[in-house]
C-alpha positions in Angstrom: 35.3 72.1 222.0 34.1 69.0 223.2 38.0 67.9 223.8 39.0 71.2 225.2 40.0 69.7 229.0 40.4 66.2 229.7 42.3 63.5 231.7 45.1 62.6 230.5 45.2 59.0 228.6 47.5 57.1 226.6 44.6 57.0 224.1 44.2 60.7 223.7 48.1 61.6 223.8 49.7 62.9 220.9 52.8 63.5 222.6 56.4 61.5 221.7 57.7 61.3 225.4 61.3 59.9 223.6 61.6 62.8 221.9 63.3 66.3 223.2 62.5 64.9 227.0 64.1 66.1 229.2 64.0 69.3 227.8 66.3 72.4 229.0 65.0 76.3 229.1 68.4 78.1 228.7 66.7 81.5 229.8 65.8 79.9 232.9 68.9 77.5 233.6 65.4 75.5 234.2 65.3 71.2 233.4 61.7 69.7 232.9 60.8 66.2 232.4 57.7 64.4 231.3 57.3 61.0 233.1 55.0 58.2 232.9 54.9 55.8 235.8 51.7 53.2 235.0 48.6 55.0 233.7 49.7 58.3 235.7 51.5 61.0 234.1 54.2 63.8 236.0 55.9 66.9 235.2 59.5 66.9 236.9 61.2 70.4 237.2 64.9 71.2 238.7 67.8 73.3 238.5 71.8 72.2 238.2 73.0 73.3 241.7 76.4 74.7 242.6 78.0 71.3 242.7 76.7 69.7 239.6 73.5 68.1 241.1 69.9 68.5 241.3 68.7 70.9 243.3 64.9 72.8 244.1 63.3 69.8 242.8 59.7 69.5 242.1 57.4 66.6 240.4 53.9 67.4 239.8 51.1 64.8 238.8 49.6 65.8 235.8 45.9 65.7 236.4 43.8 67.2 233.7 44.8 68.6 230.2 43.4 71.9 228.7 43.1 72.1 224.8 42.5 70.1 222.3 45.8 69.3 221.3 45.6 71.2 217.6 47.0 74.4 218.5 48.3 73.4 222.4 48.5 71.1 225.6 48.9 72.6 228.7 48.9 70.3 231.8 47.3 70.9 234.8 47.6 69.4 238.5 45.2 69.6 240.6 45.5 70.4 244.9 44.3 68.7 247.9 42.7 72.0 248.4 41.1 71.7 244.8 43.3 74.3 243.2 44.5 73.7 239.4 47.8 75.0 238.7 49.0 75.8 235.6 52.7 73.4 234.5 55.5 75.5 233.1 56.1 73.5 230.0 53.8 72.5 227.2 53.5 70.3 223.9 52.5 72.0 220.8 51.9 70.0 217.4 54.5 72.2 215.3 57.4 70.5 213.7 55.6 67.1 214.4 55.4 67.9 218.2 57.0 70.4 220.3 58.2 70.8 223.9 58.2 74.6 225.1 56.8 76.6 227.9 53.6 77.1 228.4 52.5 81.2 227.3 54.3 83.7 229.4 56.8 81.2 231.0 59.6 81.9 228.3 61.6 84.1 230.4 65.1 84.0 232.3 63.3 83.2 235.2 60.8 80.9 236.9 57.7 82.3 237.1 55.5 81.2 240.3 52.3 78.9 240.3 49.5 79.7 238.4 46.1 79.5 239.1 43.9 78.5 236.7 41.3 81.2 237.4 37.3 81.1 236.6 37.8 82.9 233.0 39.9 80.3 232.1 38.0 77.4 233.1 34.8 78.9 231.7 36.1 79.0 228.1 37.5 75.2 228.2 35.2 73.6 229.8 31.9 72.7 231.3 30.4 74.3 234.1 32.4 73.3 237.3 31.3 73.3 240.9 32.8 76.0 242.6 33.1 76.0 246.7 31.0 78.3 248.7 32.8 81.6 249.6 35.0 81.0 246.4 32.6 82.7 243.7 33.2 86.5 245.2 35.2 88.5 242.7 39.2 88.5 244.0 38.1 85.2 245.9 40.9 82.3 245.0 39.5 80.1 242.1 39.1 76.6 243.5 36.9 73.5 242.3 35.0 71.1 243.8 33.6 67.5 243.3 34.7 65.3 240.5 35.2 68.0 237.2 33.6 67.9 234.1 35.5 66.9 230.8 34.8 69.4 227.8 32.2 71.9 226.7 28.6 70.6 226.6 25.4 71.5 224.6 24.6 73.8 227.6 26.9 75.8 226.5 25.3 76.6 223.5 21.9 75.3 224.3 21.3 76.3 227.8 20.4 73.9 231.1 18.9 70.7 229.3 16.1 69.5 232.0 13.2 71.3 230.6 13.8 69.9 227.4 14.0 66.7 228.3 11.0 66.9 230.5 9.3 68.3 227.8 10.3 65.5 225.3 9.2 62.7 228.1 5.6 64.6 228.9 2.6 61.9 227.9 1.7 63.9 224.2 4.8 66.4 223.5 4.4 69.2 221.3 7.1 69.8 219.1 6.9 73.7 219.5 6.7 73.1 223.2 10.0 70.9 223.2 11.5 74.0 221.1 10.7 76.4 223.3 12.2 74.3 226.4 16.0 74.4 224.8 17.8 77.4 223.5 18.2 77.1 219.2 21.1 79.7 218.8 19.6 80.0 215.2 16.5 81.3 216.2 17.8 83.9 218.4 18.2 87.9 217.3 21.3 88.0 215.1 23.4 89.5 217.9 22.4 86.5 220.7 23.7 84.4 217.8 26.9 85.9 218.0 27.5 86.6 221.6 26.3 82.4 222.0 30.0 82.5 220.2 31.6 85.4 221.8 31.0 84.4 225.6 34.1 82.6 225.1 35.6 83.4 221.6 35.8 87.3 222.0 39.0 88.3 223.9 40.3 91.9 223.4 43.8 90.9 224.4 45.5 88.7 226.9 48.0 90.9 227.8 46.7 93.1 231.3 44.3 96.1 230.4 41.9 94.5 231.9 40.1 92.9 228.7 36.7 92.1 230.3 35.0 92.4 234.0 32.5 90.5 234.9 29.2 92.7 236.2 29.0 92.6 240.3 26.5 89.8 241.7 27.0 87.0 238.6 28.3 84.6 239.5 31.6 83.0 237.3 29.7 80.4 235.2 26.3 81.7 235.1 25.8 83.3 231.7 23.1 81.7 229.9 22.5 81.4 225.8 19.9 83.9 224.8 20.4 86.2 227.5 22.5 89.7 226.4 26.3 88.8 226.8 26.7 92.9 228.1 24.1 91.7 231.5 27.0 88.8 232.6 30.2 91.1 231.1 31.6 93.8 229.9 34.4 94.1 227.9 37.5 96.4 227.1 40.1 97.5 224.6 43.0 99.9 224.6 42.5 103.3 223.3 42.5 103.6 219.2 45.8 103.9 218.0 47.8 102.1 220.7 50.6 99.9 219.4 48.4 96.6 220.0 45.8 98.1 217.8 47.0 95.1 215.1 48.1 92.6 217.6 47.1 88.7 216.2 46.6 86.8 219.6 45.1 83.4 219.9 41.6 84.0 221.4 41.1 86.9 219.0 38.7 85.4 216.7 35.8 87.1 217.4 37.6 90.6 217.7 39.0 90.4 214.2 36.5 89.2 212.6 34.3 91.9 213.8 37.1 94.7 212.3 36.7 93.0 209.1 34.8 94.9 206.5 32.7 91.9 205.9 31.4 92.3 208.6 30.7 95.7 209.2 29.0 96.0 205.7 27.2 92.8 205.9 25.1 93.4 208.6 24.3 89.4 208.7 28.0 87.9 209.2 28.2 86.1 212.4 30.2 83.0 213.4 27.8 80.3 212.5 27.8 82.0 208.4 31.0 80.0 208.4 31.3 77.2 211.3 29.3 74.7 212.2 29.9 73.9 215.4 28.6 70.0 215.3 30.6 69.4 212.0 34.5 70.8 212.0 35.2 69.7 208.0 39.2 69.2 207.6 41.3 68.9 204.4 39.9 69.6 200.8 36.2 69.4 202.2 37.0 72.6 204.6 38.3 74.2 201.5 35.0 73.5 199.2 33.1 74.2 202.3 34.5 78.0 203.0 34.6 78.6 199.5 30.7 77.8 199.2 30.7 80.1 202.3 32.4 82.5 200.9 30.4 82.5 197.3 27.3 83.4 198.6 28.5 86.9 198.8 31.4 87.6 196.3 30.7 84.7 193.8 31.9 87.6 191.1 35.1 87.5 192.7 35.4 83.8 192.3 36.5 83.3 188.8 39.5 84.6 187.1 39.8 88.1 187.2 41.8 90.7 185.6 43.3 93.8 187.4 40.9 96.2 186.1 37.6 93.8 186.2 35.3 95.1 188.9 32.7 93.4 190.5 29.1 93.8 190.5 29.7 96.4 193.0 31.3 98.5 191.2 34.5 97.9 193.0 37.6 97.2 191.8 38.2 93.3 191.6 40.8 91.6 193.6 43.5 89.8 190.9 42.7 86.3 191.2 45.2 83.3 190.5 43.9 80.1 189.9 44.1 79.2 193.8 40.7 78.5 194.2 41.6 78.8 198.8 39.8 82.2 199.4 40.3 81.7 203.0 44.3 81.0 202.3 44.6 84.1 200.8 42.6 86.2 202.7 41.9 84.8 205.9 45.1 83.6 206.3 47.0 81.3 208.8 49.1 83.5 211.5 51.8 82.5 214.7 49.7 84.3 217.4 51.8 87.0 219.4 50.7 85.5 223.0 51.3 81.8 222.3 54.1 81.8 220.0 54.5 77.9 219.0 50.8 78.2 217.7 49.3 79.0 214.5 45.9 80.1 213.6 43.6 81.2 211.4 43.1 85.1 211.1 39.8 86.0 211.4 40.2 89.2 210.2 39.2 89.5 206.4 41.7 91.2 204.6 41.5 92.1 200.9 45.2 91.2 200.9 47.5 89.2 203.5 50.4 91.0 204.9 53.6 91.3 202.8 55.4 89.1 205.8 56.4 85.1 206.5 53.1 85.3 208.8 54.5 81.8 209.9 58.4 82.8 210.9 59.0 82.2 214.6 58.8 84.3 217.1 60.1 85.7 220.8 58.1 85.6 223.5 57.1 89.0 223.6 58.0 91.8 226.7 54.4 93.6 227.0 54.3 91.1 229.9 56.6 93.2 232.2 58.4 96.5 231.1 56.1 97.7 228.1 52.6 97.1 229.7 50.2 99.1 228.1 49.6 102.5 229.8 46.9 104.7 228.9 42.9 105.0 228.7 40.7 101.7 228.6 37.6 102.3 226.5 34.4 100.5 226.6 34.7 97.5 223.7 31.2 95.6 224.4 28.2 96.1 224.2 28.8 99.6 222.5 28.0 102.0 222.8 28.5 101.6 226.5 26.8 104.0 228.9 28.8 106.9 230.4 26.9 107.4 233.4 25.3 105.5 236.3 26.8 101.9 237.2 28.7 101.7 233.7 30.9 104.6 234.8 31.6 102.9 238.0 32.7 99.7 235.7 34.5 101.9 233.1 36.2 103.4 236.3 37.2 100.4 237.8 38.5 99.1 234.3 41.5 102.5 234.3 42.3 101.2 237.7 42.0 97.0 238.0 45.6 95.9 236.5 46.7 99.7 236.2 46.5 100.2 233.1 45.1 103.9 234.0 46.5 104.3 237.4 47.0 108.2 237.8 43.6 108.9 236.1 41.8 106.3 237.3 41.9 106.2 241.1 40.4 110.1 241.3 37.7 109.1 238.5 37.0 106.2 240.3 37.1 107.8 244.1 34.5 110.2 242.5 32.2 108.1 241.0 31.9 106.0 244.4 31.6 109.3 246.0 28.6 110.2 244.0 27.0 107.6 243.6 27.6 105.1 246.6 26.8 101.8 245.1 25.8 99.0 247.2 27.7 96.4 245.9 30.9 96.3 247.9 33.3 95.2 245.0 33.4 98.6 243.6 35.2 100.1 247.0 37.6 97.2 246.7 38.4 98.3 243.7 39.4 101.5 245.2 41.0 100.8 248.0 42.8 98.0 245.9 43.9 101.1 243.5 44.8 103.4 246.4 47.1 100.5 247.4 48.7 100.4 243.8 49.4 104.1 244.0 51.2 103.9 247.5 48.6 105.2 249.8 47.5 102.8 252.1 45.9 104.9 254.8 43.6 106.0 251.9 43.0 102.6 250.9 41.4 101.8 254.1 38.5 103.9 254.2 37.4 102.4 251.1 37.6 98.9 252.5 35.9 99.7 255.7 32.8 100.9 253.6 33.2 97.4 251.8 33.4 95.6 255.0 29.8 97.9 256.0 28.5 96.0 253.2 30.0 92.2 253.3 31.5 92.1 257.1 32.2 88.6 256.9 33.5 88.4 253.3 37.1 86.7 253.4 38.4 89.0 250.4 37.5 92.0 252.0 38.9 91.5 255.4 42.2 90.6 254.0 42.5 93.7 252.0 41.8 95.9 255.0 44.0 94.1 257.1 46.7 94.0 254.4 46.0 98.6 253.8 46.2 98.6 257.7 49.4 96.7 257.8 50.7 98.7 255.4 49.9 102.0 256.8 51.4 100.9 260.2 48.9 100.0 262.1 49.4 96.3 262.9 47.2 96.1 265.7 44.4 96.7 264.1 45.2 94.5 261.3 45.6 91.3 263.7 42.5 92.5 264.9 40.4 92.4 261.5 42.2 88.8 260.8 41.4 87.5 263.9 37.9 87.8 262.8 38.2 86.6 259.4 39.9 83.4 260.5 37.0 83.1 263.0 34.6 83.6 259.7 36.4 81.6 257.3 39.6 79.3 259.4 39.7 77.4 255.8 41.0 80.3 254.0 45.0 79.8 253.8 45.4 83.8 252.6 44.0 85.2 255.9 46.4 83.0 257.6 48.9 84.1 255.7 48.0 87.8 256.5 48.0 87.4 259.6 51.3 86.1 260.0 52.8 89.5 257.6 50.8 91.4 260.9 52.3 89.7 263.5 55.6 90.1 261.9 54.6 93.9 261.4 53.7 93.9 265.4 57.7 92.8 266.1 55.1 89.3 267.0 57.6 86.5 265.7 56.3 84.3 268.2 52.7 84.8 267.6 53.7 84.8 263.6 55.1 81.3 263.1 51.6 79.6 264.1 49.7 81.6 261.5 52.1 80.8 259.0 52.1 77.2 259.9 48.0 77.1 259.5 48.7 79.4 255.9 51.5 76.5 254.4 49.2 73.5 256.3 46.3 75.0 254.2 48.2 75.5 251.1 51.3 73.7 250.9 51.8 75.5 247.3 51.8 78.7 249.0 56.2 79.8 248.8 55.7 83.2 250.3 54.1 81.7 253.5 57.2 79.2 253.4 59.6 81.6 253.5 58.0 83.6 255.7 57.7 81.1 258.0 61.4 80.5 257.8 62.1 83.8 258.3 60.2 84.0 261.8 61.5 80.7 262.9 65.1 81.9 262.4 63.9 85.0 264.5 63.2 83.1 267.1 66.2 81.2 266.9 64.7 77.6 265.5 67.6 77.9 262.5 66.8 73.9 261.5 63.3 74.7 260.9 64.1 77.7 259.4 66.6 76.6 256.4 64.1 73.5 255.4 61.3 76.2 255.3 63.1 78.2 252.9 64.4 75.0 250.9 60.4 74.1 250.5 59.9 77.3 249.6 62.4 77.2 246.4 60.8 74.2 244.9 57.9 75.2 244.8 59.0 78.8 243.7 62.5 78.7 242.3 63.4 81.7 241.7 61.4 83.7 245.0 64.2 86.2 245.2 63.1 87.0 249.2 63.5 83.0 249.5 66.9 82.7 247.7 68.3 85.4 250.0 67.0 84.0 252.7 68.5 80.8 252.1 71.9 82.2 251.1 72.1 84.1 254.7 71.1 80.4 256.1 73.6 78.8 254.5 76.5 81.3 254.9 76.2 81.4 258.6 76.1 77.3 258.2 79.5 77.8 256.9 78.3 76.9 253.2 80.1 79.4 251.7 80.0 78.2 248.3 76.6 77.0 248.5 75.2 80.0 249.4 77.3 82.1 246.8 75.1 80.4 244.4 71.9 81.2 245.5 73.3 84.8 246.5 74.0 84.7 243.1 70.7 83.9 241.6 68.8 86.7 243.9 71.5 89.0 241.9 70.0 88.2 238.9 66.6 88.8 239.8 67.4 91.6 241.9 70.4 93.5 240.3 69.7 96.8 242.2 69.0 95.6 245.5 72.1 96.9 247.9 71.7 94.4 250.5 71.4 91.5 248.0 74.8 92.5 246.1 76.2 93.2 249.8 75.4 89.9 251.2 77.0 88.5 247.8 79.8 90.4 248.0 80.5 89.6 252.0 80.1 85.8 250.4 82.6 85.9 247.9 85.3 87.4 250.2 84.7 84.5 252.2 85.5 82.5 249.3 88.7 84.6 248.3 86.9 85.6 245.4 88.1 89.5 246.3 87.7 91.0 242.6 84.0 89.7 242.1 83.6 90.8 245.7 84.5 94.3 245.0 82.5 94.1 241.5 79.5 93.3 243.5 80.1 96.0 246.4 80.5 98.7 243.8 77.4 97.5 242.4 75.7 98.0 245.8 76.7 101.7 246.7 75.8 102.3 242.7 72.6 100.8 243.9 71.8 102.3 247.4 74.0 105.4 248.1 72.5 105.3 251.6 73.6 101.7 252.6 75.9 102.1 255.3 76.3 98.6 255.1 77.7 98.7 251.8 80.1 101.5 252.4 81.3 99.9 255.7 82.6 96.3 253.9 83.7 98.3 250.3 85.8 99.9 253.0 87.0 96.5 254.5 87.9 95.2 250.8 89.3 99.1 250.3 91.7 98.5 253.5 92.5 94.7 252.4 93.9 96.2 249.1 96.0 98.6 251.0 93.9 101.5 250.0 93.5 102.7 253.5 92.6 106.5 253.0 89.5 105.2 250.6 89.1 102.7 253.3 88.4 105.4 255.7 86.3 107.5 254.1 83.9 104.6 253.3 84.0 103.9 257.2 83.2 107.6 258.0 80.9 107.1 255.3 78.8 104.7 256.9 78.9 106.0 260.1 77.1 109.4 258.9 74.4 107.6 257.4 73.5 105.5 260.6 75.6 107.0 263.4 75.1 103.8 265.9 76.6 101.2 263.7 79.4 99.4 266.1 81.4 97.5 263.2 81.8 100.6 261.3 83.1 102.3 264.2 85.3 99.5 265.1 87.0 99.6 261.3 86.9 103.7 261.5 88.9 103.4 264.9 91.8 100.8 263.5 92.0 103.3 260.4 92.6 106.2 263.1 95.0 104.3 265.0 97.3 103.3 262.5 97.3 106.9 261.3 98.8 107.5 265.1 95.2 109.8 266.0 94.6 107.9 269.0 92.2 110.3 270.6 89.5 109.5 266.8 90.3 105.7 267.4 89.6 105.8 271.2 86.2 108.3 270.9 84.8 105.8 268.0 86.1 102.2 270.1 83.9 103.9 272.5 80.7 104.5 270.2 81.1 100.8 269.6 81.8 99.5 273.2 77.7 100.9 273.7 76.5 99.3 270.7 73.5 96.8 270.7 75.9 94.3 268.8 77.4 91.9 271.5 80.3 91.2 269.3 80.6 94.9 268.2 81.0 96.0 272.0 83.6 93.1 273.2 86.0 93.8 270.5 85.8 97.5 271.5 86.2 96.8 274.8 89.2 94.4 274.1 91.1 97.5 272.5 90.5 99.9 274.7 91.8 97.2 277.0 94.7 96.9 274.8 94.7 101.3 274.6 95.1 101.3 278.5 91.9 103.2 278.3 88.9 100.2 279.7 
């Protein structure tokens, strides 16, 4: 524990940077590279571009290390602004040291920055300093001042001054210096174990949610001794789920507490086993967990037949002349969430599973399409009350990562209803889960009573401003930013907001300064990049605009907004074959967006690339049957193929989904002419000759010229 997050040094680095560095992610198309440059250590990340090269490059200091290095390493930079984000590729000791990506990150795509929020840093390290303003719940995890390096005894013992004051007084008293520090060993037998579980008890890490910490505490301010259920509750999905016999790699504590040992026992608790000054390794562990195990089932320890039982009366387990009780029946297991690690299960199991418990495995989907949908029950401390402010958590818990979205949001809008708790998170909540059901106007009631109760808290002005956005009503959005920039002009998010409202507001000019104060604040931020390149192409600023979305693609590869945004750049750059690759890319992370595959297709026809073109504007009308942009060009590639009757209808097409579109009447009206109905070309040369299109209305008006009819 003590070596759980670090700096890294050449002293405490396992890792073989000549070996498997640089490594490739084939899902991704991704590169990675560990470098070293004097006592400093960097992760590199880019992509092969369209012409061979580098391209969306990133390099990333490696500041701090998290775990120990037995089962992981994941590296860790750290912001200007004091952020810590979480570096896509990792080192795990299997097979003598391995390079792969960090948990989740093993997917065909790039996944964003990660944060490494306050749960994360409470379970791998000491107690940080956290800004002011930044320990709300839904506030962004930063860190200030110089961080600590590894658990301490406080987490354990508790704050150490008394106990040291108590030591130093002129005649100390032994039982006085006691009763000054927190002995986990004299505590009730369940403040014992929750000394363990504050960080070793994690129902899942997949998104239920697995825990919520209570309203009012504050991320690291648990205490040893004190009732684990007063700082947290905690969650679990409903019995008989599919993840009911998930093996994960935080799940310690919640498989040992199915085991029968310790539901019979009454006594078991993490300490019965571990001592957490002493970590013995090698044939000592094996003497040592035997003892451990002995004290209970020494009748099981000798050789037994089949039919022996023990002095239980139970039938005996068969024993071979292995003497590893914890080998057999506590045995070592590739967790499910972090698949390049191996750990010991906690649960005791009369016998292992009848599987290679050690064969490799994918990263699993949960993550995305098979998220668990479905009641969340109440885990810890059970039983868990049913009515007053635990309903109002166990109502938040259906609704927080959605897990119980349809049930949820009217359980949880009647709770609040009833009981109208002060504490301003719990409307959040709601109007957070009116949001994730699609109802914005509803969501902002529920942040307006929030804002009643914190009016200058920066997480609940942005989430009224982003309902009010959302439901239309820009104005009043800009409005509620206004005044949280005023409150909090450090907070990169509201900046960032308020740029979305302007844009909302048809504001580009008033956007691109908010979005420059969001991406000046948080340079990490690719969303506010892009948006920002978005609104300075609106306002005609197309230099500014193309290196905005370039920064925004290093820092997010695969940003699908950003990679269309870019491909549009560089296409009207000329670029064609550029931007055919990163047209290409948004495909892939988009395949059923109908302006995407249209854009793509428009590019490949510029490249002579006609059957791809059509594959891809097939795909679009597949996609969007109302996109009278993709109708219109399928009918341009119809017409180049000689198809002209198809070509037609996809013109007409177009043109009765959105009636004023100029190039569609333009391409209806050559059909018509060529067909000798002069009178359908002229009436639809005319539709386009009033269009808002400048380019639209001077080629109309050039064939009516050409008509005799201007």
């Amino acid at each position: 524990m003590a070596r759980s997050f670090y700096r890294p040094q050449p002293q405490s680095s396992p890792e073989n940077f000549s070996r498997g560095n640089p490594f490739h992610h084939e899902l991704s198309g991704e590169w990675y590279a560990m470098v070293k440059r004097g006592d400093e250590y960097y992760q590199r990340r880019w992509r092969i571009g369209y012409d061979g090269r580098e391209t969306d490059v990133q390099e990333s200091r490696i500041d701090y290390v998290m775990g120990s290095g037995n089962h992981a390493r994941t590296y860790l930079h750290r912001t200007a602004r004091g952020a810590l984000l979480e570096l896509p590729l990792g080192w795990y000791p299997e097979n003598g040291g391995t390079w792969a990506m960090s948990p989740g990150h093993d997917r065909d795509y790039a996944l964003p920055p990660r944060t490494i929020a306050y749960e994360c840093m409470f379970c791998h390290n000491a107690y940080p300093q956290v800004p002011a303003e930044h320990d709300e719940p839904g506030s962004e995890p930063l860190y200030s001042g110089t961080l600590p390096e590894g658990i301490d005894c406080q987490r354990c013992h508790g704050p150490g001054g008394d106990h040291i004051r108590a030591a130093q007084a002129k005649l100390p008293s032994v039982d006085d210096i006691r009763k000054a520090i927190v002995n986990p060993a004299r505590l009730p037998i369940d403040r014992q174990m929750e000394v363990c579980m504050q960080c070793h008890l994690e129902t899942t890490s997949l998104q239920l949610p697995h825990s919520i910490v209570r309203y009012g505490r504050a991320p690291f301010s648990y205490r040893p001794g004190e009732p684990l259920g007063n700082f947290t509750i905690f969650f679990d999905h409903a019995p008989g789920s599919k993840y009911e016999d998930d093996f994960e790699i935080a799940h310690s504590a919640y498989r040992l507490r199915k085991s029968q040992c310790f539901l019979r026992s009454g006594k078991l608790t993490c300490t019965t086993c571990h001592n957490p000054h002493d970590i013995p390794r090698g044939e000592q562990a094996e003497l040592h967990y035997n003892a451990v195990c002995r004290e209970c089932h020494a009748s099981l320890l000798r050789e037994a037949g089949p039919d022996q039982p023990d002095s239980g009366n139970r039938p005996a387990v068969q024993h071979t002349t292995r003497s590893d009780c914890v080998g057999c029946h506590m045995p070592k297991r590739r967790t499910q969430d972090v698949i390049h690690a191996v750990m010991t299960d906690h649960l005791i199991q009369r016998r292992p599973p009848a599987r290679d418990l050690l064969a490799p495995l994918a990263e699993r989907p949960d993550f995305d399409a098979n998220q668990y949908h479905g009641e969340v029950v109440p885990y810890y401390p059970s039983p868990l009350s049913r009515t007053g402010e635990s309903a109002l958590y166990l109502a938040v818990a259906q609704v927080t990562q959605k897990s119980n979205l349809a049930k949820g949001v009217p359980r949880l809008s009647a709770e609040v209803a009833a009981q109208k708790p002060a504490w301003a998170e719990f409307y959040v909540e709601l109007g957070q889960a009116w949001l994730g059901a699609g109802k914005p106007a509803n969501a902002i009631g529920a942040f307006e009573e929030a804002a009643r109760r914190k009016p200058d808290s920066p997480v609940v002005l942005l989430n009224l401003a982003d309902a009010l956005t959302g439901a239309g009503q820009a104005a009043r959005a800009i409005a509620v930013l206004n005044r949280g920039v005023k409150a909090a002009p450090d907070d990169a998010l509201l900046w960032y907001q308020l740029g979305i409202a302007h844009s909302a507001a048809d504001q580009g000019t008033e956007a691109v300064p908010a979005f420059e104060k969001a991406v000046a604040l948080d340079p990490d931020l690719a969303e506010a990049h892009n948006l920002l390149g978005g609104a300075l192409a609106g306002n005609g600023d197309l230099d500014r605009a193309g290196r905005e979305f370039r920064i925004a693609l290093e820092i997010n590869p695969d940003l699908p907004e950003a990679l269309g945004n870019l491909g549009h750049w560089l296409a009207a750059q000329g670029d064609l074959a550029q931007a055919a690759f990163y047209f290409a890319r948004c495909v892939h992370l988009k395949p059923n967006d109908a302006d995407v595959l249209t854009n793509y297709a428009v590019t490949l026809a510029g490249l002579n690339q006609w059957e791809e073109a059509q594959r891809q504007i097939d795909g679009a009308v597949r996609a969007d049957p109302k996109s009278a942009e993709a109708h219109n060009f399928r009918g341009s590639l119809l017409e180049r193929a000689g198809n002209r009757v198809e070509a037609l209808s996809e013109f007409l097409e177009a043109l009765r989904l959105r009636p004023d579109f100029g190039m569609a009447h333009l391409n209806a009206a050559r059909m018509l002419a060529a067909k000798g109905d002069a009178a359908g070309a002229e009436r639809h040369l005319r539709q386009a000759a009033n269009d808002d299109d400048p380019s639209a209305r001077s080629k109309a008006a050039a064939a009516l010229r050409q008509m005799g009819k201007d």
